[in-house]
C-alpha positions as CSV (number, residue, x, y, z in Angstrom):
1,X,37.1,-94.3,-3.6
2,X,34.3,-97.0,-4.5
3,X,33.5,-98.3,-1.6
4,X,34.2,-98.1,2.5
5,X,33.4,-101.1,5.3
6,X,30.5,-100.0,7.7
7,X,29.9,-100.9,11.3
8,X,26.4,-102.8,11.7
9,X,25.1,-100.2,14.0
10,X,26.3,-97.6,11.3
11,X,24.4,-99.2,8.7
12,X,21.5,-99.3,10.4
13,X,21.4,-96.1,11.6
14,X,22.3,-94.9,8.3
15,X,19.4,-97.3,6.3
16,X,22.0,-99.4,4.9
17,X,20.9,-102.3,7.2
18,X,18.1,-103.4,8.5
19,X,18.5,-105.1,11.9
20,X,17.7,-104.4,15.5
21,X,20.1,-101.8,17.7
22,X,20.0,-101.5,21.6
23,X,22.1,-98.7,21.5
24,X,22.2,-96.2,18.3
25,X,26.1,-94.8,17.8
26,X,26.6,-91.2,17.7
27,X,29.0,-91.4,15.8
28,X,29.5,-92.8,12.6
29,X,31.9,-95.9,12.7
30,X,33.6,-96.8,8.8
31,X,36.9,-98.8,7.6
32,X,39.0,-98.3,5.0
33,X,38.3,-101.5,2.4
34,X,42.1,-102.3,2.0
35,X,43.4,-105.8,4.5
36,X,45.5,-105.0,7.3
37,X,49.4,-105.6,7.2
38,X,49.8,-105.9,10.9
39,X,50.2,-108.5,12.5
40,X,48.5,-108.0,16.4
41,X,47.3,-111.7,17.8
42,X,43.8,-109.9,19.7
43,X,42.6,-108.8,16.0
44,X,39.6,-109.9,14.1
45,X,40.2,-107.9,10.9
46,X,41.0,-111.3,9.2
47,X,37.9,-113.1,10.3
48,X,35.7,-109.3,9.0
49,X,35.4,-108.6,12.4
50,X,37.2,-105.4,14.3
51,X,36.6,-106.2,17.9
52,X,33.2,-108.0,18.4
53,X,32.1,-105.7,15.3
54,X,31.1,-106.7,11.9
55,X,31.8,-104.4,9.1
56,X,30.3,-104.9,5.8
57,X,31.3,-103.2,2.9
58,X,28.8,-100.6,0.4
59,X,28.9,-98.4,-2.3
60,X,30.8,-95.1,-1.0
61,X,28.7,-92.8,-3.0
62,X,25.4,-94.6,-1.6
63,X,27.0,-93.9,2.0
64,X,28.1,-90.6,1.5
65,X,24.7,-89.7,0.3
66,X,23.5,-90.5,3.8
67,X,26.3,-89.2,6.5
68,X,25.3,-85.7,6.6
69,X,22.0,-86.2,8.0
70,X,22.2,-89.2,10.1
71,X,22.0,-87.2,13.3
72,X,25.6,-88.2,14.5
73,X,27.9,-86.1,16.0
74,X,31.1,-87.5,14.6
75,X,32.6,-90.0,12.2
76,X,35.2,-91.8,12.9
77,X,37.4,-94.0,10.3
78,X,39.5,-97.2,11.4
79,X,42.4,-97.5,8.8
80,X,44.1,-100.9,8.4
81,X,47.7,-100.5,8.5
82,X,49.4,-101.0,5.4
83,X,52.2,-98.6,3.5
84,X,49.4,-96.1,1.8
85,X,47.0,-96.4,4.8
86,X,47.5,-92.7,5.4
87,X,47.0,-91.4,1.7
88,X,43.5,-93.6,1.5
89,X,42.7,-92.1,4.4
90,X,43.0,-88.9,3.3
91,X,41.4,-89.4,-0.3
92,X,38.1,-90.8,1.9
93,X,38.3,-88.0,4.2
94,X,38.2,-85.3,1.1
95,X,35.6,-87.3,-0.5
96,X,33.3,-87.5,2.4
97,X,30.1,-84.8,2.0
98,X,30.0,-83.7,5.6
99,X,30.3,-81.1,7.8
100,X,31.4,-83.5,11.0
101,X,34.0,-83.2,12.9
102,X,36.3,-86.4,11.4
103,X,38.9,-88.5,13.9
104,X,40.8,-91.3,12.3
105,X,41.8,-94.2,14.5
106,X,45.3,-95.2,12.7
107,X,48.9,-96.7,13.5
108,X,51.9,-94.4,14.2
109,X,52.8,-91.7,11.9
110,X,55.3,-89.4,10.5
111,X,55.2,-85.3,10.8
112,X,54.0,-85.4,7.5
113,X,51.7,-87.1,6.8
114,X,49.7,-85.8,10.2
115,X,50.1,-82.6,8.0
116,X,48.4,-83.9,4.3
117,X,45.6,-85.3,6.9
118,X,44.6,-82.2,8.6
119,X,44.8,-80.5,5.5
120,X,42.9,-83.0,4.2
121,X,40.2,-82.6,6.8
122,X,41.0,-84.8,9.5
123,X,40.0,-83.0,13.2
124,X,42.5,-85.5,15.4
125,X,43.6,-89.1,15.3
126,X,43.3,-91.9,17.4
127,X,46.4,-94.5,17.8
128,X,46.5,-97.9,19.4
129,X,49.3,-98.1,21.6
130,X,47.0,-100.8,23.1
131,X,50.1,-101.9,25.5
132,X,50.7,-100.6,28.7
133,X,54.6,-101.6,28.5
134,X,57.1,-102.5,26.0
135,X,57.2,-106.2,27.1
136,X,53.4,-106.5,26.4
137,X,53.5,-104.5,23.1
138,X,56.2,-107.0,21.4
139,X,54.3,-109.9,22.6
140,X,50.7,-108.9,20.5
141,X,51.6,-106.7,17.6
142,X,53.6,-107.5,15.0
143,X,54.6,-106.0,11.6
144,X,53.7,-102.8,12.8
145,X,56.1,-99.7,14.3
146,X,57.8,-100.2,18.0
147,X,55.4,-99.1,21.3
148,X,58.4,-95.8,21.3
149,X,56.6,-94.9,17.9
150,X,53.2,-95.2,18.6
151,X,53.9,-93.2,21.6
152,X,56.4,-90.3,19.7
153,X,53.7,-90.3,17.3
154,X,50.5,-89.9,19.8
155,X,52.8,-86.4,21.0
156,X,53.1,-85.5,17.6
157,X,49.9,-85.9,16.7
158,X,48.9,-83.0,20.1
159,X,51.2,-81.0,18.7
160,X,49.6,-81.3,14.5
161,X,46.2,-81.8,15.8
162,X,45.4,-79.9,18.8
163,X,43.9,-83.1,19.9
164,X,44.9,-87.2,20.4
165,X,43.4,-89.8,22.1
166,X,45.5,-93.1,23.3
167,X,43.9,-96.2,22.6
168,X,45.0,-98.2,25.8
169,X,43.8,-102.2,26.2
170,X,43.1,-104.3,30.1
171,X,44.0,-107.7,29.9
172,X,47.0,-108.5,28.1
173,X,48.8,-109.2,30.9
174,X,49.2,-105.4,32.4
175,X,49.9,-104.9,36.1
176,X,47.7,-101.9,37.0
177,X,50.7,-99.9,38.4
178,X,51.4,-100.2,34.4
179,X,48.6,-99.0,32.6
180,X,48.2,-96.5,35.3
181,X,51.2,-95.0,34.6
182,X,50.5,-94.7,30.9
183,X,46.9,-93.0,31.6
184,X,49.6,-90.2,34.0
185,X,51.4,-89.7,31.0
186,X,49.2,-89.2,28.6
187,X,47.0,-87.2,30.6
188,X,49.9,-84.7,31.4
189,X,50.5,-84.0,27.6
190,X,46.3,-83.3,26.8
191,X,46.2,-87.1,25.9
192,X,42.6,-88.6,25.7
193,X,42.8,-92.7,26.6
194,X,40.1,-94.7,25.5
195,X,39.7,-97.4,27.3
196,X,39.1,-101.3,26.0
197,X,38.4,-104.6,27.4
198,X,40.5,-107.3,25.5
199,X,38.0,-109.5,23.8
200,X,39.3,-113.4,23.9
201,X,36.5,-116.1,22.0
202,X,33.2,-115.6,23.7
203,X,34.2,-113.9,26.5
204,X,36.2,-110.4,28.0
205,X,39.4,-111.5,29.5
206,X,39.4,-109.3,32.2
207,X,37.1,-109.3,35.0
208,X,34.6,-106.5,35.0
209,X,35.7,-105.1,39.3
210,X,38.9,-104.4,38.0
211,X,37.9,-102.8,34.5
212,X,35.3,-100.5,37.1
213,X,38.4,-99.3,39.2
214,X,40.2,-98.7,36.2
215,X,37.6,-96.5,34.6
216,X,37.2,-94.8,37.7
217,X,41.1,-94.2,38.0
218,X,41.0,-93.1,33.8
219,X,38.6,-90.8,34.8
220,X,40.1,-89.2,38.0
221,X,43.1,-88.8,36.4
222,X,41.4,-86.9,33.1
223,X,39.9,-84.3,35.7
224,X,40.5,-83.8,39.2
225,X,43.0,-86.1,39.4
226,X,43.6,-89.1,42.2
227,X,46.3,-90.9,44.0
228,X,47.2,-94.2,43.9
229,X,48.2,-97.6,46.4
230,X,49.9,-100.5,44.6
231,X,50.9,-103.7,46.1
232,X,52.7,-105.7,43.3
233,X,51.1,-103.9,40.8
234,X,47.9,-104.5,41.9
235,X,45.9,-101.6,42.4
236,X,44.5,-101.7,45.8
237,X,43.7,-98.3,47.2
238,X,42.9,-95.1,45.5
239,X,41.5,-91.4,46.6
240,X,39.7,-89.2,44.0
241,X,37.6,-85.7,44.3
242,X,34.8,-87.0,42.8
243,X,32.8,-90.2,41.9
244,X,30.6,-89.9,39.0
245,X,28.8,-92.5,36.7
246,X,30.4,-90.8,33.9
247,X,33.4,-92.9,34.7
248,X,32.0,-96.1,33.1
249,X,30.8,-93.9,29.8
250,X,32.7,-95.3,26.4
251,X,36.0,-93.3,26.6
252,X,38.3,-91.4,23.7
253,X,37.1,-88.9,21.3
254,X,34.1,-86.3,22.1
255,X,30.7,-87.7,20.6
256,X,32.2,-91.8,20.4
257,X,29.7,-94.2,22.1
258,X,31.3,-97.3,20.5
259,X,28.2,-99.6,21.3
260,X,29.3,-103.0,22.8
261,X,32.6,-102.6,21.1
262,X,34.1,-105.6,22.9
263,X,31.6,-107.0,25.2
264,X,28.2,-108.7,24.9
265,X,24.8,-106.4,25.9
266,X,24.2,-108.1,28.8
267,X,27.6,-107.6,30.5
268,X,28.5,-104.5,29.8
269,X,32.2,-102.8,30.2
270,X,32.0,-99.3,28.6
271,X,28.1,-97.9,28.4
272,X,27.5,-96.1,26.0
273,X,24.8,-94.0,27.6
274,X,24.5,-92.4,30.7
275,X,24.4,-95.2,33.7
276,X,20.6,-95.2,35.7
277,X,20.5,-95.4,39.1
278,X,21.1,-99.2,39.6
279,X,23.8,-99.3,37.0
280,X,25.8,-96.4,38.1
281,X,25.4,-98.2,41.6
282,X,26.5,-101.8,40.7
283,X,29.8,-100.3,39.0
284,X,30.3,-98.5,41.5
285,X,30.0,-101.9,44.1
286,X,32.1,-103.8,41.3
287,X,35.0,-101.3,41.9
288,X,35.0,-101.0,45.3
289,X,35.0,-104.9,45.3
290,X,38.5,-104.8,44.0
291,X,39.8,-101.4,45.2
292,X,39.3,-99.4,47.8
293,X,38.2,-96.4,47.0
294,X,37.9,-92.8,48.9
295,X,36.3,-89.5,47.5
296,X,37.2,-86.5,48.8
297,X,33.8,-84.7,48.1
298,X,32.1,-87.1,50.8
């Protein structure tokens, strides 16, 4: 491998770049250099952009020289799809000078190649179902293996791994009954979601009260679990033990703070630090605004 694509943030944290931060990553965001095959209308790959995020490329050796001693907790590598995407995958992750823990964040795979990857050093894998329903899936991705494989291959990869997180998108057209459901399901097989804000021009395309109640429902469901009122898929009512701030955290693999991943710094959707006083309060008002909400513990 000659070179890998960095995240800004990355490459500043890692020397590469110099250029202001207000919020350092803990972990350590790179892409493999090969274009993309698939074909998913919300993507930016095409444009050098992966989400709101730029992703220059450098030298791997000058990078590797650095990872070990950046201070991160994890490093996490996005892998355009493409036929070989999971062989360069594993070739960067055997090259890689680290002791990290490594998650990939790739498209569906078979039994196999999960295998040659955590041989190869992989610790779990991230996939982007990104669709809460069939219908929605066939309508943004393209050229890429059916919503059934994505999620055959997410089990699979709990079985292989240990560990999987869902990558699961608001505001593609989801009822919330929907993408509820899938955050059930995942969670009863050890599923991780992490959660996104579809990203359209400028601006999020989904409005930050209903993002706040589904964080807070993501999060019930991950620990204590909650139950859940629908009126034409609209979520409208929900009961959970607890109500913490760690609800609106970036979700998805242990040690990922995805800094302003898809939204600007001054309207923030996932923080990636723990919320203050009138944060954690102003989420919480944002949820209630658009569901009710009842904890238990009160």
């Amino acid at each position: 491998m000659t070179s890998i694509r960095v995240s800004l943030a990355t490459a500043a944290l890692l020397g590469l770049k110099h250029c202001r931060v207000n919020a350092e990553p803990t972990t350590l965001y790179f892409m493999l250099p090969e274009p993309c095959h698939g074909g998913c209308r919300y993507c930016n790959q095409k444009n050098g952009y992966l989400s709101r995020v730029r992703w220059p490329e450098f030298d791997f050796s000058e990078v590797n020289k650095k990872v070990q001693n950046s201070g991160a907790q994890r490093i996490c590598i996005q892998c355009p799809y493409h036929e070989h995407s999971a062989e360069a995958a594993a070739q960067a992750v055997r090259a890689l000078d680290t002791s990290l823990p490594v998650s990939l964040s790739i498209h569906a795979l078979t039994s196999d190649e999960m295998v040659m990857l955590r041989e190869a050093g992989v610790e779990r894998v991230g996939m982007g179902l990104d669709c809460a329903t069939e219908a929605i899936f066939s309508k943004w991705k393209r050229d890429v293996p059916s919503w059934h494989e994505y999620k055959k291959s997410l089990y699979r990869a709990k079985r292989i791994f240990g560990d999987a997180t869902c990558h699961l998108m608001v505001g593609l057209g989801e009822d919330d009954e929907d993408i509820v459901a899938v955050m059930r399901e995942m969670a009863t097989r050890g599923i991780r979601v992490a959660l996104f804000a579809y990203f359209r021009g400028n601006e999020t395309a989904v409005a930050r009260p209903r993002y706040r109640a589904l964080q807070i429902a993501r999060h019930a469901i991950e620990t204590d679990g909650a139950t859940f009122s629908f009126e034409e898929g609209r979520l409208v009512e929900m009961e959970v033990s607890s109500l913490r701030r760690e609800a609106f955290l970036t979700s998805g693999c242990p040690g990922c703070n995805r800094p302003f991943y898809n939204e600007r710094v001054t309207k923030i959707y996932n923080h990636p630090c723990i919320l203050n006083d009138e944060q954690a309060k102003r989420a919480f008002e944002e949820a209630q605004n658009y569901a009710k909400i009842h904890c238990t513990a009160e």
